[in-house]
mmCIF file as gemmi writes it, N, C-alpha and C atoms, coordinates in Angstrom:
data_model
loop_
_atom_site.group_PDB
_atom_site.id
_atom_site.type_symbol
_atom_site.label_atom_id
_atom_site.label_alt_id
_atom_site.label_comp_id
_atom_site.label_asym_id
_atom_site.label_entity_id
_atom_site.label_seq_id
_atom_site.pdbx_PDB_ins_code
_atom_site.Cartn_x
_atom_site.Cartn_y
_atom_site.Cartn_z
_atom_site.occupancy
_atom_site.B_iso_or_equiv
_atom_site.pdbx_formal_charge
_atom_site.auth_seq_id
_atom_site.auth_asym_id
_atom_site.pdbx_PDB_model_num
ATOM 1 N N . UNK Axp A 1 ? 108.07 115.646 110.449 1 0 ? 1 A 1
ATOM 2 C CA . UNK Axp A 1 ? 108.772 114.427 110.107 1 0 ? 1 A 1
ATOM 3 C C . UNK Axp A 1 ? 108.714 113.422 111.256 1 0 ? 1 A 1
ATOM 4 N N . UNK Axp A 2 ? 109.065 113.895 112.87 1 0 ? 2 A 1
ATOM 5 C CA . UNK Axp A 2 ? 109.001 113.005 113.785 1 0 ? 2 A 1
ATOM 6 C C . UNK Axp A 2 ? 107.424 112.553 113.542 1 0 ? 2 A 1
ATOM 7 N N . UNK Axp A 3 ? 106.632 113.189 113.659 1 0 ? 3 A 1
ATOM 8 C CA . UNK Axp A 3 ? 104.909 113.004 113.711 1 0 ? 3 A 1
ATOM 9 C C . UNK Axp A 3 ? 104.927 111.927 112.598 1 0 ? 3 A 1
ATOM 10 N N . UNK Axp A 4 ? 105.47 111.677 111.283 1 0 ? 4 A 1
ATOM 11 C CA . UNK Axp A 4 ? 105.134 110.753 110.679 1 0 ? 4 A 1
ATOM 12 C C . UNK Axp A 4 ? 105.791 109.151 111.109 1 0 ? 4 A 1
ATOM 13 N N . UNK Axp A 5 ? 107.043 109.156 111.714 1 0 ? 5 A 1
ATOM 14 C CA . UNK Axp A 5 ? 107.756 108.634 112.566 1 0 ? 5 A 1
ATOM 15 C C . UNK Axp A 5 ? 107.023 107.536 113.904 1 0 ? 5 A 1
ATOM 16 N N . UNK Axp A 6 ? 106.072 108.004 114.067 1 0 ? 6 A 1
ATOM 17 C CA . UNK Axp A 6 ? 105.361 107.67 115.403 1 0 ? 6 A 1
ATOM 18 C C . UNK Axp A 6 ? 104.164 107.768 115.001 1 0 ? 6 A 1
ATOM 19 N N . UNK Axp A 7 ? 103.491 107.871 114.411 1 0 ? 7 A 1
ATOM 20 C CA . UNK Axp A 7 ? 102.549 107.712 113.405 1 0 ? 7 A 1
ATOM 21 C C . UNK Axp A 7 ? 101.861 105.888 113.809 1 0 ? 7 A 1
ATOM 22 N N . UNK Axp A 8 ? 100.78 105.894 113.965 1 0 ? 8 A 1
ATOM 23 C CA . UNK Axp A 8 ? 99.872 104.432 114.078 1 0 ? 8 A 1
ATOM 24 C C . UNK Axp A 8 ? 99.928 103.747 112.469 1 0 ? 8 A 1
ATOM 25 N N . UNK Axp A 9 ? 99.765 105.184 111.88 1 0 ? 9 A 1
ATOM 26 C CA . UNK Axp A 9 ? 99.107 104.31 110.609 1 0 ? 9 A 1
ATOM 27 C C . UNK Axp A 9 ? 100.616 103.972 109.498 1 0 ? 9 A 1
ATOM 28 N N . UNK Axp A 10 ? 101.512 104.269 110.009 1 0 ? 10 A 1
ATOM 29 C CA . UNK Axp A 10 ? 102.253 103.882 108.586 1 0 ? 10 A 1
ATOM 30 C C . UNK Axp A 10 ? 103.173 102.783 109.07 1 0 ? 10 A 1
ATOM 31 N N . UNK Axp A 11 ? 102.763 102.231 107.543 1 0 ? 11 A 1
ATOM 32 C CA . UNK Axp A 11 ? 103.08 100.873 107.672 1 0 ? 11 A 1
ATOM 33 C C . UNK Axp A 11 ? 101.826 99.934 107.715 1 0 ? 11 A 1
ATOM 34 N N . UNK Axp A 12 ? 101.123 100.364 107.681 1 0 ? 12 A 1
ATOM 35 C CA . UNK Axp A 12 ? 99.568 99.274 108.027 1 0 ? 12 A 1
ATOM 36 C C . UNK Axp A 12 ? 99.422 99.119 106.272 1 0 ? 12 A 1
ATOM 37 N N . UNK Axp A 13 ? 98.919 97.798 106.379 1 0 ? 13 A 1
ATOM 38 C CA . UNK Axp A 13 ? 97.966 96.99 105.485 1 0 ? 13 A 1
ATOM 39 C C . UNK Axp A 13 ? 97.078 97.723 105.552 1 0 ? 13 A 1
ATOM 40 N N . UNK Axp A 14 ? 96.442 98.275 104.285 1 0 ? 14 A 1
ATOM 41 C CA . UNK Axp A 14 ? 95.089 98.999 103.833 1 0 ? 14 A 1
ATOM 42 C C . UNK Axp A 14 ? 93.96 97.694 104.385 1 0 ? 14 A 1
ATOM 43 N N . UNK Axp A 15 ? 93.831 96.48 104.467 1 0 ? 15 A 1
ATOM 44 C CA . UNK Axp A 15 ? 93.03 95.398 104.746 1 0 ? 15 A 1
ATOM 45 C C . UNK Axp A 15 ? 93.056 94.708 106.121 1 0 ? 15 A 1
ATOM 46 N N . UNK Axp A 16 ? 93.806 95.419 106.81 1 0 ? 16 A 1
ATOM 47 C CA . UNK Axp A 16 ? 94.058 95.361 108.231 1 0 ? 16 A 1
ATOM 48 C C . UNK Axp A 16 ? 93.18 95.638 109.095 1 0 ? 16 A 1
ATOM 49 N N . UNK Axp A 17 ? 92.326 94.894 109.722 1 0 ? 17 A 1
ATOM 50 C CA . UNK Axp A 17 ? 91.468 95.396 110.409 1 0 ? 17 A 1
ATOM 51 C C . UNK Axp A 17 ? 91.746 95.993 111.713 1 0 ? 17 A 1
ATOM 52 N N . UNK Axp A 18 ? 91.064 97.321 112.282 1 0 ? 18 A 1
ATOM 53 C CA . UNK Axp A 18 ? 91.858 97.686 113.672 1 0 ? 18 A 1
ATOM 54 C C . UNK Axp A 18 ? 90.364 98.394 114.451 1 0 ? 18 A 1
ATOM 55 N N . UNK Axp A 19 ? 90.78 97.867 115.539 1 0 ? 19 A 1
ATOM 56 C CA . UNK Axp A 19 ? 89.786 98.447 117.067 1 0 ? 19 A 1
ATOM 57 C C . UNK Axp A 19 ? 90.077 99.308 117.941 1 0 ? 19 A 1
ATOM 58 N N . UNK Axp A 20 ? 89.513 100.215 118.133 1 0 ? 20 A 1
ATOM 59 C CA . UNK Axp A 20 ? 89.807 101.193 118.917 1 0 ? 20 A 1
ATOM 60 C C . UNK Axp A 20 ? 88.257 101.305 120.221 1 0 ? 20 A 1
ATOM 61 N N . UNK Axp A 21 ? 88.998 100.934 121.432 1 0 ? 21 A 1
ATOM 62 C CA . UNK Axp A 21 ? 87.683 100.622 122.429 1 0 ? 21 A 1
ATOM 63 C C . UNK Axp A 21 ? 88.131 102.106 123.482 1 0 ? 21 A 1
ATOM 64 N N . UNK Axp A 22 ? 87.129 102.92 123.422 1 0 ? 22 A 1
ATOM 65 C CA . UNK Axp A 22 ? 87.845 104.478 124.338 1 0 ? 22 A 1
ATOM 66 C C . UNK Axp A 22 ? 86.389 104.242 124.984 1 0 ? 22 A 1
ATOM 67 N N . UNK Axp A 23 ? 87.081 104.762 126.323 1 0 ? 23 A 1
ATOM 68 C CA . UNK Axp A 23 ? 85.502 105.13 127.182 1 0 ? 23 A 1
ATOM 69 C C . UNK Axp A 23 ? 85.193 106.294 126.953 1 0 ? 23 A 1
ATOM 70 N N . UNK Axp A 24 ? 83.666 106.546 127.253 1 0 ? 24 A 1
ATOM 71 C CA . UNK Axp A 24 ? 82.954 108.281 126.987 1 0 ? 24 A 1
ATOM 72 C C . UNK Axp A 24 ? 83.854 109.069 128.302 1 0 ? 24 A 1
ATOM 73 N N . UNK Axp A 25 ? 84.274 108.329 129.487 1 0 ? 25 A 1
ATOM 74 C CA . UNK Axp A 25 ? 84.653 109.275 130.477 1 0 ? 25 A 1
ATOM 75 C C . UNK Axp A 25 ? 86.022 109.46 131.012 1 0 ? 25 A 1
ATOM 76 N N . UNK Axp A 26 ? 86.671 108.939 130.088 1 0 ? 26 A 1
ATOM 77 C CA . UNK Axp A 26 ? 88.103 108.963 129.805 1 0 ? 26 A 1
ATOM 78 C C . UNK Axp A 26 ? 88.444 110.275 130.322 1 0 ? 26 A 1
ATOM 79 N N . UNK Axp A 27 ? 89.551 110.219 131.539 1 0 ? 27 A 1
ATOM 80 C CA . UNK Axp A 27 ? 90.125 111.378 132.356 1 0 ? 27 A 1
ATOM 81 C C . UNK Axp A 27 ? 91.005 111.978 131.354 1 0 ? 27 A 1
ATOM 82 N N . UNK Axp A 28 ? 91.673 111.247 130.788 1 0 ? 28 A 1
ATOM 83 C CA . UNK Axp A 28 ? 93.499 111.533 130.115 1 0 ? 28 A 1
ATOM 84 C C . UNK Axp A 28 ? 93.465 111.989 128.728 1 0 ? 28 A 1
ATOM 85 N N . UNK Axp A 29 ? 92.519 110.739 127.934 1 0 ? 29 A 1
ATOM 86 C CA . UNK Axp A 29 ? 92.038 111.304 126.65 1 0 ? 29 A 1
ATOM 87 C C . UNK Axp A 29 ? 90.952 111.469 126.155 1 0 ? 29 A 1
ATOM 88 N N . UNK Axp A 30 ? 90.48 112.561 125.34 1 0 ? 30 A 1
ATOM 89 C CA . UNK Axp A 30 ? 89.113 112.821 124.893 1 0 ? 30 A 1
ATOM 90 C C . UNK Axp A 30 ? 88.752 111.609 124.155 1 0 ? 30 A 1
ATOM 91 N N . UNK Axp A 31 ? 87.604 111.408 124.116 1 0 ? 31 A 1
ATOM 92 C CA . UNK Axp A 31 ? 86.936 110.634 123.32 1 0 ? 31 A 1
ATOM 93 C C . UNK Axp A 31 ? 87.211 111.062 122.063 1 0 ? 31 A 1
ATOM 94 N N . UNK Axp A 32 ? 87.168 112.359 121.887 1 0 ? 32 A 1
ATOM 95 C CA . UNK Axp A 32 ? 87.327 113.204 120.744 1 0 ? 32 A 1
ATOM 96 C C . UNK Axp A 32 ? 88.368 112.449 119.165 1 0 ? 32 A 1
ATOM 97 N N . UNK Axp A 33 ? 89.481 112.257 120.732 1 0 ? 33 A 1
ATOM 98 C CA . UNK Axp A 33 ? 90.427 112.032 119.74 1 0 ? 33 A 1
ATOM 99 C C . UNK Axp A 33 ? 90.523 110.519 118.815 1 0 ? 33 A 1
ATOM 100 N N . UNK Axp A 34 ? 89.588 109.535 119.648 1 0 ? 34 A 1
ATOM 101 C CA . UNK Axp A 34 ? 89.6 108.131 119.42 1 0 ? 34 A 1
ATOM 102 C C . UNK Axp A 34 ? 88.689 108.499 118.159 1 0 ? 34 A 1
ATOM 103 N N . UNK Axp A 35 ? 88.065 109.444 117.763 1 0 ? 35 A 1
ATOM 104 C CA . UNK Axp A 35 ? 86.812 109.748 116.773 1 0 ? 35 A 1
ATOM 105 C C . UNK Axp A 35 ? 87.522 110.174 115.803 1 0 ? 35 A 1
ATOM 106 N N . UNK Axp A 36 ? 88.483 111.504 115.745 1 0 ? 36 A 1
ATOM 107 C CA . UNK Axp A 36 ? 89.478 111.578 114.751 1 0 ? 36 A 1
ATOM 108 C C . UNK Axp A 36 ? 90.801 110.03 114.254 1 0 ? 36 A 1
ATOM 109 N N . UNK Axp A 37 ? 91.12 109.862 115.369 1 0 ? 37 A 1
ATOM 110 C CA . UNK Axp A 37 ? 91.512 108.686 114.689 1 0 ? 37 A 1
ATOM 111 C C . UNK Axp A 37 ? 91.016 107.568 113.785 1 0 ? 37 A 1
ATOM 112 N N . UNK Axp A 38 ? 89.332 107.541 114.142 1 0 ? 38 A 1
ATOM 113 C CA . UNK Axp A 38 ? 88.864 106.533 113.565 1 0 ? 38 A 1
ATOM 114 C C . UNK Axp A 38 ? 88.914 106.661 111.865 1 0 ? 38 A 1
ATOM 115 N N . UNK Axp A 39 ? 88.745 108.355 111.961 1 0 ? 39 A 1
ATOM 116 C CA . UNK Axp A 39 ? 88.524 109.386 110.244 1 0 ? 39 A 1
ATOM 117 C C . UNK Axp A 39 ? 89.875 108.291 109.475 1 0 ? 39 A 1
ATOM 118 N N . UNK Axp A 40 ? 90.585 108.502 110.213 1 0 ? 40 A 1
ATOM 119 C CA . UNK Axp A 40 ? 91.889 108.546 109.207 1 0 ? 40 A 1
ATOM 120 C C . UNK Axp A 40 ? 92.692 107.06 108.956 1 0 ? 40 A 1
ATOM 121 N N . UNK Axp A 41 ? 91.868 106.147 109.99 1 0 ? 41 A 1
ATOM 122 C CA . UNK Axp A 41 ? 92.576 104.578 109.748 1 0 ? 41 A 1
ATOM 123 C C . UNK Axp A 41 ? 91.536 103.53 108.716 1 0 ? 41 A 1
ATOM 124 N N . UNK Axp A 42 ? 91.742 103.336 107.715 1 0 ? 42 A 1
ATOM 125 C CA . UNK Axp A 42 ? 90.533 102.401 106.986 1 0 ? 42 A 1
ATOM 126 C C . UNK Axp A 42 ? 90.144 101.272 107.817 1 0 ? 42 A 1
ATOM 127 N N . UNK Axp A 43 ? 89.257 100.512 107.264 1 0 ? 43 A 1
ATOM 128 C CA . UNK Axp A 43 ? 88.77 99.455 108.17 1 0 ? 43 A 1
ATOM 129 C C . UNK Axp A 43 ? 89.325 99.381 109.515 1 0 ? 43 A 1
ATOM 130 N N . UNK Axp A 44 ? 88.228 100.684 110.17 1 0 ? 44 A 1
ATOM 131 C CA . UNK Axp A 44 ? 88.565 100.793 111.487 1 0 ? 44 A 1
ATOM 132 C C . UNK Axp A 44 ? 87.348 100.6 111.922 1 0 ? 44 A 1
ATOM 133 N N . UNK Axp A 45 ? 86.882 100.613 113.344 1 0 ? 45 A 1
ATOM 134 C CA . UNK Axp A 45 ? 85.81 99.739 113.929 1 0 ? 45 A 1
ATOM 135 C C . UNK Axp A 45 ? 85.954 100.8 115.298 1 0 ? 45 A 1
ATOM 136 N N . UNK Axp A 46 ? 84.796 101.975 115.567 1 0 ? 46 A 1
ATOM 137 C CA . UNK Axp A 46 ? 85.445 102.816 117.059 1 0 ? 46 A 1
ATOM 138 C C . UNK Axp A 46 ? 84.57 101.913 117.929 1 0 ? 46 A 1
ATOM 139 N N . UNK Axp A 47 ? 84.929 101.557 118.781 1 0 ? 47 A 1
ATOM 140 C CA . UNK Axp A 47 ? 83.579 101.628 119.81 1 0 ? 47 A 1
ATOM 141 C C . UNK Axp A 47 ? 83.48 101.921 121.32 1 0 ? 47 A 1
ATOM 142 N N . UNK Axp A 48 ? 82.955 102.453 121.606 1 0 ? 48 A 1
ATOM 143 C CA . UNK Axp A 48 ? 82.641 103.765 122.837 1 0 ? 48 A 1
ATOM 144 C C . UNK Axp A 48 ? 81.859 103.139 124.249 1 0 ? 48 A 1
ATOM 145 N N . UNK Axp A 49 ? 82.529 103.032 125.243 1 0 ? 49 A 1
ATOM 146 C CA . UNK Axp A 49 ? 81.825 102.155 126.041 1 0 ? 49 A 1
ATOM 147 C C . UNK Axp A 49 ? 81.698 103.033 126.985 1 0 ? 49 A 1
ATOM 148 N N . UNK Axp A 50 ? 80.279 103.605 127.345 1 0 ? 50 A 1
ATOM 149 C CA . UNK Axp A 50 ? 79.294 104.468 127.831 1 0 ? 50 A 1
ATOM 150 C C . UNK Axp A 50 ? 79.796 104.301 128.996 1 0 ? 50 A 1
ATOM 151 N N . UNK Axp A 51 ? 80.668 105.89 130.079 1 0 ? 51 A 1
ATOM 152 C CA . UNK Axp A 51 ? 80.575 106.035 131.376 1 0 ? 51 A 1
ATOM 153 C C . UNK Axp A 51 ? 81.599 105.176 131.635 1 0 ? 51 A 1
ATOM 154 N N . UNK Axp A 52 ? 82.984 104.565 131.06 1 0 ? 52 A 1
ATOM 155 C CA . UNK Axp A 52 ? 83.59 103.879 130.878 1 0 ? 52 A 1
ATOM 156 C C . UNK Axp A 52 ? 85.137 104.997 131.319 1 0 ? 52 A 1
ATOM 157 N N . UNK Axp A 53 ? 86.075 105.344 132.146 1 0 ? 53 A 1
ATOM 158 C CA . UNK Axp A 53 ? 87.189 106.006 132.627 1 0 ? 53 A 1
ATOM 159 C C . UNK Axp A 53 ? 88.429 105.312 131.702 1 0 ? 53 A 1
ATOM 160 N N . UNK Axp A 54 ? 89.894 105.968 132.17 1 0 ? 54 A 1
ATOM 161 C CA . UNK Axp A 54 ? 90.511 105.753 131.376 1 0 ? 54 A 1
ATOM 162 C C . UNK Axp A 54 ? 90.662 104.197 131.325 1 0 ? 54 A 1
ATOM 163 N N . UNK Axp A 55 ? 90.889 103.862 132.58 1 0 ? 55 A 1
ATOM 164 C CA . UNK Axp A 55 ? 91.631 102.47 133.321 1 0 ? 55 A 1
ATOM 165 C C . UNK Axp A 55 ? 90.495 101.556 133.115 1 0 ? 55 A 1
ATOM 166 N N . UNK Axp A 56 ? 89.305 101.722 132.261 1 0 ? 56 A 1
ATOM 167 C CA . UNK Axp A 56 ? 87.843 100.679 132.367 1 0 ? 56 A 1
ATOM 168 C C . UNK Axp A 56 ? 87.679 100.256 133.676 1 0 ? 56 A 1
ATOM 169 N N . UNK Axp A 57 ? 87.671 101.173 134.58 1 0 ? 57 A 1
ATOM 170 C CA . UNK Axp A 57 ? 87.685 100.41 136.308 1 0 ? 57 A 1
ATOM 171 C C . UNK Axp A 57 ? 86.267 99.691 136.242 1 0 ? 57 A 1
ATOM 172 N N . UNK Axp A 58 ? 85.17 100.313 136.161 1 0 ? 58 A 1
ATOM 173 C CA . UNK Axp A 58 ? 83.936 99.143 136.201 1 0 ? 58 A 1
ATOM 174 C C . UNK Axp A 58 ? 83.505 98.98 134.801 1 0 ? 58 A 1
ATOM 175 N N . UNK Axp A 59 ? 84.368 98.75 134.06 1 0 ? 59 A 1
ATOM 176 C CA . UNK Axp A 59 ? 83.548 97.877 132.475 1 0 ? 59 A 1
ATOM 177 C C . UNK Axp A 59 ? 84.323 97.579 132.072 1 0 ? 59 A 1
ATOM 178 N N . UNK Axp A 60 ? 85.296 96.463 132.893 1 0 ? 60 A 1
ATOM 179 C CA . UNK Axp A 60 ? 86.464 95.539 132.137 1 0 ? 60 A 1
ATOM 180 C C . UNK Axp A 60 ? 85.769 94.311 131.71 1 0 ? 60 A 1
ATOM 181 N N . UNK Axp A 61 ? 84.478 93.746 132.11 1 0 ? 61 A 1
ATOM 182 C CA . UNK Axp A 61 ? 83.869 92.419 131.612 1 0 ? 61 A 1
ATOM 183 C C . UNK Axp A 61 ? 83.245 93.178 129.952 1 0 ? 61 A 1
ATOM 184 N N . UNK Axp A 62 ? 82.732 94.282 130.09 1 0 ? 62 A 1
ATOM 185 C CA . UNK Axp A 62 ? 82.329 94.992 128.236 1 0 ? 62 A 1
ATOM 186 C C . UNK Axp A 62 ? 83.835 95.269 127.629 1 0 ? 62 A 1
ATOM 187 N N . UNK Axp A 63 ? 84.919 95.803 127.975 1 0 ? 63 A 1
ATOM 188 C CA . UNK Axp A 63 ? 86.1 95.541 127.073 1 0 ? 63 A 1
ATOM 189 C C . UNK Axp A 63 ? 86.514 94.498 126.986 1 0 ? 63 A 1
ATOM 190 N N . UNK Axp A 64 ? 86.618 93.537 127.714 1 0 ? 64 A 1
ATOM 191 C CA . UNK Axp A 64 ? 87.073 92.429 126.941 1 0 ? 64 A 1
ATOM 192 C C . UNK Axp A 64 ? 86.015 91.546 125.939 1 0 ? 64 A 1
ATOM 193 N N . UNK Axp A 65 ? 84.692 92.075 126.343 1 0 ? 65 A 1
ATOM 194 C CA . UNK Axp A 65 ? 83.894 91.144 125.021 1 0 ? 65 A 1
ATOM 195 C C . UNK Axp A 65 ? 84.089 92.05 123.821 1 0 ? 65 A 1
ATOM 196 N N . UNK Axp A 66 ? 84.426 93.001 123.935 1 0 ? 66 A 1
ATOM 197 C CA . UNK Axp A 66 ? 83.966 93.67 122.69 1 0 ? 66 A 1
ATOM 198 C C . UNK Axp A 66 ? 85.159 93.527 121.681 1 0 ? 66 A 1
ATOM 199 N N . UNK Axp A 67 ? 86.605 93.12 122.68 1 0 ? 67 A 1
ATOM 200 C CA . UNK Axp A 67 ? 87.593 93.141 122.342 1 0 ? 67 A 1
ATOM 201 C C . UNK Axp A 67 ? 87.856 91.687 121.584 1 0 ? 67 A 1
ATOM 202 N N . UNK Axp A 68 ? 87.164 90.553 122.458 1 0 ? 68 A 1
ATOM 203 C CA . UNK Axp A 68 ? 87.391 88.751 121.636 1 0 ? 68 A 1
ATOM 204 C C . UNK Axp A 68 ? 86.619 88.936 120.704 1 0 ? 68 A 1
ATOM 205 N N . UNK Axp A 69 ? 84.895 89.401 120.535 1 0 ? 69 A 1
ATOM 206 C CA . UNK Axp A 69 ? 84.457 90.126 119.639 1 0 ? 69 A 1
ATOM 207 C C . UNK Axp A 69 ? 84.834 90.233 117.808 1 0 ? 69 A 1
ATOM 208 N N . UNK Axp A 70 ? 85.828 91.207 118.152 1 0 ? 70 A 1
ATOM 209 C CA . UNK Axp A 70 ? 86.359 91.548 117.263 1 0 ? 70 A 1
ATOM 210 C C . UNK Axp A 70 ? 87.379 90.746 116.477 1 0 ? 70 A 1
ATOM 211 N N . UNK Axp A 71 ? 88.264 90.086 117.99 1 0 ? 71 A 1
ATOM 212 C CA . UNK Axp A 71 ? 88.912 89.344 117.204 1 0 ? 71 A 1
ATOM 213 C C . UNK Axp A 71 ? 88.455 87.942 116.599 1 0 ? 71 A 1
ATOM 214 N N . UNK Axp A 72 ? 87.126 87.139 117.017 1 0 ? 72 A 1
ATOM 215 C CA . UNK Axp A 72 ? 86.399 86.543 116.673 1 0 ? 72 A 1
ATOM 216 C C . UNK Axp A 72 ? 85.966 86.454 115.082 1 0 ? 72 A 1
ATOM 217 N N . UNK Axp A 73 ? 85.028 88.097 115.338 1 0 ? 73 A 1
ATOM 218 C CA . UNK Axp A 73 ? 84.838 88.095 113.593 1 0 ? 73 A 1
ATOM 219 C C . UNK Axp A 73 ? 85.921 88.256 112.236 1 0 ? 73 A 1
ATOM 220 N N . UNK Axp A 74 ? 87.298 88.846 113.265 1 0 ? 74 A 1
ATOM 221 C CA . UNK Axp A 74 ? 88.452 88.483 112.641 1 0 ? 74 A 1
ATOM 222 C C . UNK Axp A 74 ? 89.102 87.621 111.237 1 0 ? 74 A 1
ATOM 223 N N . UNK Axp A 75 ? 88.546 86.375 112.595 1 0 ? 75 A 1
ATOM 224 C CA . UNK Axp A 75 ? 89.006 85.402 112.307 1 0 ? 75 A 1
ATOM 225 C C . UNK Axp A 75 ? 88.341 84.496 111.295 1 0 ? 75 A 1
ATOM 226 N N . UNK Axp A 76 ? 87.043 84.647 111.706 1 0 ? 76 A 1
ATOM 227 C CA . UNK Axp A 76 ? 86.086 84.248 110.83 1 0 ? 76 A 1
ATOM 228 C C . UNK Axp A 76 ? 85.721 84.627 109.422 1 0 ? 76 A 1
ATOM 229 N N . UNK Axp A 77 ? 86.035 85.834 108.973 1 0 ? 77 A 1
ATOM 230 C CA . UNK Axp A 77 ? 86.604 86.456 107.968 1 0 ? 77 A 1
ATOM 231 C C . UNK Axp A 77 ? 87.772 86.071 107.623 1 0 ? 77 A 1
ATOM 232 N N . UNK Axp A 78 ? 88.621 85.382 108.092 1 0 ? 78 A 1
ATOM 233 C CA . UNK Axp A 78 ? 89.968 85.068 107.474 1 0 ? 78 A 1
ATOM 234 C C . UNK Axp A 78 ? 89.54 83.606 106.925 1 0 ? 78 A 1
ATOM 235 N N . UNK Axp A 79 ? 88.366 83.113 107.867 1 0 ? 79 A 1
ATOM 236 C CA . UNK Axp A 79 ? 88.409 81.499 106.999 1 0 ? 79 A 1
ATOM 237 C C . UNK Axp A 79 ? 87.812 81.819 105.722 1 0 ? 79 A 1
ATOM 238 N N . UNK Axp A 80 ? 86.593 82.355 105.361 1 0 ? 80 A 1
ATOM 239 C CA . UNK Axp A 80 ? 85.689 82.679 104.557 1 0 ? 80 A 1
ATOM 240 C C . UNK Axp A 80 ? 86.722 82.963 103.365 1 0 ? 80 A 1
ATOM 241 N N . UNK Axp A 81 ? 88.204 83.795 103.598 1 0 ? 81 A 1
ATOM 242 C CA . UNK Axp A 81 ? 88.507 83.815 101.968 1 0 ? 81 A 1
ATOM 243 C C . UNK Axp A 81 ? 89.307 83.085 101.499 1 0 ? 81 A 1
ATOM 244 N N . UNK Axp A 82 ? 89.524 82.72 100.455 1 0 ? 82 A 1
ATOM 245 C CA . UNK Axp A 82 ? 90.166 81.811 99.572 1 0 ? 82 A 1
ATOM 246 C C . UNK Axp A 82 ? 91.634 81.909 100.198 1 0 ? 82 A 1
């Protein structure tokens, strides 16, 4: 019951788009788990930034593009519908 409680996904818009940016060399959390998460959130988007630690110490200029990115095509998708 707590687990559903604290839960990412409830409460989300099925049309909600969501990003999940995990490095491959993540100390704290497996990559693993950013991969199961991706299973279970719809219009989800993983993306994996190669040799990348928890803190992105040298690939904070690739998370943040990948991150405006996203919210870019976002947005651009929001004009496109009626």
């Amino acid at each position: 019951m707590m687990y559903m409680v604290r839960s990412p996904t409830v409460g989300m818009e099925p049309h909600m788009g969501v990003l999940t940016i995990h490095g491959s060399a993540d100390e704290i959390i497996p990559v693993e788990d950013a991969v199961e998460f991706a299973k279970i959130i719809p219009n989800h988007k993983l993306h994996i930034i190669e040799g990348a630690n928890h803190g992105y110490t040298s690939h904070q200029a690739e998370l943040a593009l990948v991150a405006l990115n996203f919210i870019r095509t976002g947005l651009q998708e929001g004009k496109d519908k009626p």
